[in-house]
C-alpha positions in Angstrom: 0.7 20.6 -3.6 1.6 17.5 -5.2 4.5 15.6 -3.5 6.8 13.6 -5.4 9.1 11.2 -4.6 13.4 11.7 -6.0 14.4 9.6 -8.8 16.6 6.6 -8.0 20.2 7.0 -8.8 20.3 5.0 -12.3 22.5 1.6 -12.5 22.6 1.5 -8.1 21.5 -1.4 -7.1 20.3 -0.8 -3.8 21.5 -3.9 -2.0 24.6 -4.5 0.4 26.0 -2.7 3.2 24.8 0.6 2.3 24.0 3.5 4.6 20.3 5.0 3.5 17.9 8.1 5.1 14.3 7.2 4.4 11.3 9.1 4.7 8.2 7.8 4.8 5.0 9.6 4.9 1.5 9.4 5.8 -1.6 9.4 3.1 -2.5 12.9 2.8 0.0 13.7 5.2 -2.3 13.2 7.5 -0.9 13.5 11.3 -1.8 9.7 12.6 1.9 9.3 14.2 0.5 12.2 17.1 -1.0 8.7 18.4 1.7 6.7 20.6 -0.2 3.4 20.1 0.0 4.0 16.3 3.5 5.0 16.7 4.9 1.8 18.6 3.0 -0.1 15.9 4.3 1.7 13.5 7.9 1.0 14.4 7.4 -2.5 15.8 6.6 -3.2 12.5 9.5 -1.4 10.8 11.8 -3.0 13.3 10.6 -6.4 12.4 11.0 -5.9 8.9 14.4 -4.8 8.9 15.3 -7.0 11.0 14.1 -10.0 8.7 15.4 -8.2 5.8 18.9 -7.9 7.2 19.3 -4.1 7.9 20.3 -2.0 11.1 18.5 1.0 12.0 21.0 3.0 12.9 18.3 6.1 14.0 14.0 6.4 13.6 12.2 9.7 14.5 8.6 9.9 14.2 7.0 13.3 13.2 3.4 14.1 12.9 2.7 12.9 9.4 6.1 11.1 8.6 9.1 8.9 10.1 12.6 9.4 9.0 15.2 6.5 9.6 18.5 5.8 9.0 19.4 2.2 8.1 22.5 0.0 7.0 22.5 -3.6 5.0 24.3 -5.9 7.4 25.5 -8.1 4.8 26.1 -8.3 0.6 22.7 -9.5 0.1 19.9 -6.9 1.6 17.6 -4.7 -0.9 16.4 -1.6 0.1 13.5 -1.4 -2.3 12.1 -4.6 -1.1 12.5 -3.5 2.6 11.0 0.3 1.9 8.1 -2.1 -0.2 7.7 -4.6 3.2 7.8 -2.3 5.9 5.5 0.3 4.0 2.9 -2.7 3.7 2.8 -4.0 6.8 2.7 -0.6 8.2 -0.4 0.5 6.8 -2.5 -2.6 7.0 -1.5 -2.7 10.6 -1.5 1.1 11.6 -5.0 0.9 9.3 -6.5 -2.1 11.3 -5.7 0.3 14.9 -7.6 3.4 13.0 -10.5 1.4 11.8 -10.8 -0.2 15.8 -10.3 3.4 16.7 -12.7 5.1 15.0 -15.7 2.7 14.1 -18.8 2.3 16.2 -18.9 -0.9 18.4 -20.9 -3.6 16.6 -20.8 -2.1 12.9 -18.4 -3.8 10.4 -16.3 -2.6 7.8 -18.0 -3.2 4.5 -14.1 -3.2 2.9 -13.0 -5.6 5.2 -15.8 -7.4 5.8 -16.6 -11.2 4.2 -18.1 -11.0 1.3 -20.2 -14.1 -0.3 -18.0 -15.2 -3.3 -21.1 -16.4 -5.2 -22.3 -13.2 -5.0 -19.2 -11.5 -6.4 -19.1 -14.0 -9.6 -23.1 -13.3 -10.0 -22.5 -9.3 -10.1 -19.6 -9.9 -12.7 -21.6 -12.5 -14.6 -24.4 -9.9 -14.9 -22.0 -7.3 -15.9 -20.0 -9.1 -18.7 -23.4 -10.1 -20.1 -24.7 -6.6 -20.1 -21.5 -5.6 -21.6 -21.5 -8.0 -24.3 -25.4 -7.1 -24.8 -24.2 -3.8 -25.6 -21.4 -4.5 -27.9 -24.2 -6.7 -29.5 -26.5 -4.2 -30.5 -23.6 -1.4 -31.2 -22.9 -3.7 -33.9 -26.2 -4.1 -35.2 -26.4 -0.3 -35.9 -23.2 -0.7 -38.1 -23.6 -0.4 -41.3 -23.6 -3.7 -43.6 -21.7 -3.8 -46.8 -24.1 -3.4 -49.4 -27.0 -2.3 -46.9 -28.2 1.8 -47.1 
């Protein structure tokens, strides 16, 4: 089942003291908001941004796999885009940090979060540009010369 998202309403700008009903929902609608840890995360984080952003949320409910809230720009200036954008962010790296301290074996590190030596990144693109341009190399070679059977 794909889910989609609805269209925006063309030539609204989305900012000012608007009333909105969000839904925002889970990767995979996966059921991570059953967790009350993830939950108060989850809305501390919401909270904060809306606050910063300059909306009241006038209503939150947290289902299994989704939150619903109801929100309202406080002034002319507020943009819902950039605070659905914001909170969405912040909520999954932080709701993402608590799964990965959840879930990962004391002592073993996240290779995706995890340092990585920079010289090491540059040498493994070096090599690959060079093997790339090898192979556009000799791809031309096998092109036939003007002139040439």
């Amino acid at each position: 089942m794909t889910l989609r998202r609805p269209r925006r309403i063309d030539g609204f700008s989305y900012r000012g003291y608007h009333r909105y009903f969000l839904t925002f929902c889970t990767a995979n609608r996966r059921p991570h908001f059953t967790n009350t840890h993830l939950v108060t995360t989850a809305r501390l984080r919401i909270e904060q941004t809306a606050t910063e952003e300059r909306f009241s949320i006038l209503a939150i409910c947290f289902m299994a796999d989704h939150v619903h809230l109801v929100i309202v720009g406080l002034t002319e200036t507020p943009d819902a885009r950039r605070l659905v954008k914001i909170a969405k962010q912040r909520v999954t790296l932080q709701v993402g940090r608590s799964l990965e301290d959840q879930f990962r074996p004391p002592g073993e590190i996240n290779p995706i979060l995890a340092p990585f030596d920079a010289l090491d990144a540059s040498r493994r693109n070096h090599v690959d540009l060079t093997r790339g341009a090898a192979m556009r190399r000799s791809s031309d070679s096998r092109r036939r010369r003007p002139g040439s059977r």
